[in-house]
C-alpha positions as CSV (number, residue, x, y, z in Angstrom):
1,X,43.4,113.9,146.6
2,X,43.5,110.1,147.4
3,X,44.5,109.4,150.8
4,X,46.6,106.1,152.7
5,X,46.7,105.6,156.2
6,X,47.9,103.0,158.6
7,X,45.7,100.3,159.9
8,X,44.8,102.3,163.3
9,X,44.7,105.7,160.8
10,X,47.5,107.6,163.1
11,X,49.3,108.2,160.0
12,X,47.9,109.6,157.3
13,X,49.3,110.5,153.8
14,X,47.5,112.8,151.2
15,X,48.5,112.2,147.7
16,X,47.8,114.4,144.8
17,X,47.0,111.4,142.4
18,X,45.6,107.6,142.4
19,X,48.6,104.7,141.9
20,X,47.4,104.7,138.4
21,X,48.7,107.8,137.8
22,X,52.3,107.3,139.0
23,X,55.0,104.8,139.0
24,X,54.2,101.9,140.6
25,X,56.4,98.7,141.6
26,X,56.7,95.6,143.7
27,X,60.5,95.3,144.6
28,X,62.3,92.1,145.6
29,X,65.4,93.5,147.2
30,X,65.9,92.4,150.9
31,X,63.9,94.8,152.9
32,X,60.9,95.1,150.2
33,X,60.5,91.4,150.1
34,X,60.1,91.2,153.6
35,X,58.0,94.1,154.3
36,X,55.5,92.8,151.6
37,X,55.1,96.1,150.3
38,X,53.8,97.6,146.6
39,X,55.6,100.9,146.4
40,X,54.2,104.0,144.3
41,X,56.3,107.1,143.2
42,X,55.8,110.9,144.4
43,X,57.6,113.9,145.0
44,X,57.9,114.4,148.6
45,X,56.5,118.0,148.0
46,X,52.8,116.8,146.5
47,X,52.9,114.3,149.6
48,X,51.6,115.5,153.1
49,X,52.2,113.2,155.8
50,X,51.0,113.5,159.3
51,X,51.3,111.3,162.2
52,X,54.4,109.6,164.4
53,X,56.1,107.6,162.3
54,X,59.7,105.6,163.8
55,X,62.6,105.6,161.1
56,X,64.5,102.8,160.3
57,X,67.5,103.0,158.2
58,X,70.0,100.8,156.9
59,X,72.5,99.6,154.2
60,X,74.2,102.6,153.0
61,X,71.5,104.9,155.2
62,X,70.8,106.6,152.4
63,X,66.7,105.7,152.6
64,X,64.8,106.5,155.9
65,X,61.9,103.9,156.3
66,X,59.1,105.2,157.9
67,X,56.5,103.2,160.2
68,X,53.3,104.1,162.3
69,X,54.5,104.3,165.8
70,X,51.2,102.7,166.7
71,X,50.4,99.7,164.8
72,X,53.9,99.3,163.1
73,X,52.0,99.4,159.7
74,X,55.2,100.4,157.0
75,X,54.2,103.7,155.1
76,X,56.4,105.1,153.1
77,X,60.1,105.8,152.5
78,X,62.2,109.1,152.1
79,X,65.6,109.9,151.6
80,X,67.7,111.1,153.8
81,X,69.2,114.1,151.3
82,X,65.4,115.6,151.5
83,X,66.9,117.2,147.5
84,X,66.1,114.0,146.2
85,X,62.9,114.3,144.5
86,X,61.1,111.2,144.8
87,X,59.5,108.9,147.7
88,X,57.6,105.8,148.0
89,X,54.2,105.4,149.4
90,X,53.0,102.0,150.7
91,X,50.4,101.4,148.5
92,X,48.4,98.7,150.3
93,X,47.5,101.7,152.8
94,X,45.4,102.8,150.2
95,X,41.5,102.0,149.7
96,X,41.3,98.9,148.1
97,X,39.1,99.9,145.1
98,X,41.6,101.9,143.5
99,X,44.2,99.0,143.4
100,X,42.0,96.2,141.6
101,X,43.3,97.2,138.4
102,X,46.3,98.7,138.7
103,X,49.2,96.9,136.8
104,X,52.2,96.3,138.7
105,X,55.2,95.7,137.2
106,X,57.7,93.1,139.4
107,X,61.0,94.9,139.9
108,X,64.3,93.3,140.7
109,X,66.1,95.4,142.9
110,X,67.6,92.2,144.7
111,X,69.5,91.5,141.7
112,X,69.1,92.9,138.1
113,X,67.7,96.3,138.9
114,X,65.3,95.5,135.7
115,X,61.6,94.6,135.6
116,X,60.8,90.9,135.7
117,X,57.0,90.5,135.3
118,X,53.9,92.6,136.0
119,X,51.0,91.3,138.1
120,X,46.9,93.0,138.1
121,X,45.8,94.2,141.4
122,X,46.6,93.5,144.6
């Protein structure tokens, strides 16, 4: 299991496998941009959060953003039909060894909806 958590560790998510196992991306659509967040792919069911989070939604309120209610650190995002099988977990909440050489792909949600680029480690 790998496990992210929020700076002040209220919220906790335990994740069957390491970002190098999963999708990963860095989006550059409005809200990803400014949260300055590196997003990797789950199923919601292999995911076990715990912890207060607030929920912001917007847009087409399709996608529930989820923050710590302590620290404000974003950690992941859900949909809001809880059918759809996929998340995204703020990566940066994880330990920093396991993201040093992880390839990132740079993905243009704000625009194209393609990849643009790819980055090593955060």
């Amino acid at each position: 299991m790998v496990e992210a958590t929020c700076h002040c560790g209220a919220v906790r998510l335990d994740l069957p496998k390491p970002p190098q196992d999963v999708e990963v991306k860095e989006c550059n659509c409005s809200i990803c941009r400014r949260l300055g967040s590196v997003m990797a792919y789950y199923s919601p069911k292999d995911v076990r959060v715990s912890g207060a989070t607030d929920i912001y939604l917007w847009g087409d309120r399709d996608i529930e953003f989820h923050r710590c209610k302590v620290c404000g650190n974003f950690t992941h995002w859900a949909a809001v039909d809880k059918t759809y099988d996929r998340m995204g977990v703020n990566v940066r909440l994880m330990q920093p060894e396991l993201l040093t050489d992880l390839v990132i792909p740079k993905f243009d949600g704000a625009d194209t909806w393609t990849v643009i680029g790819e980055r090593r480690g955060l």
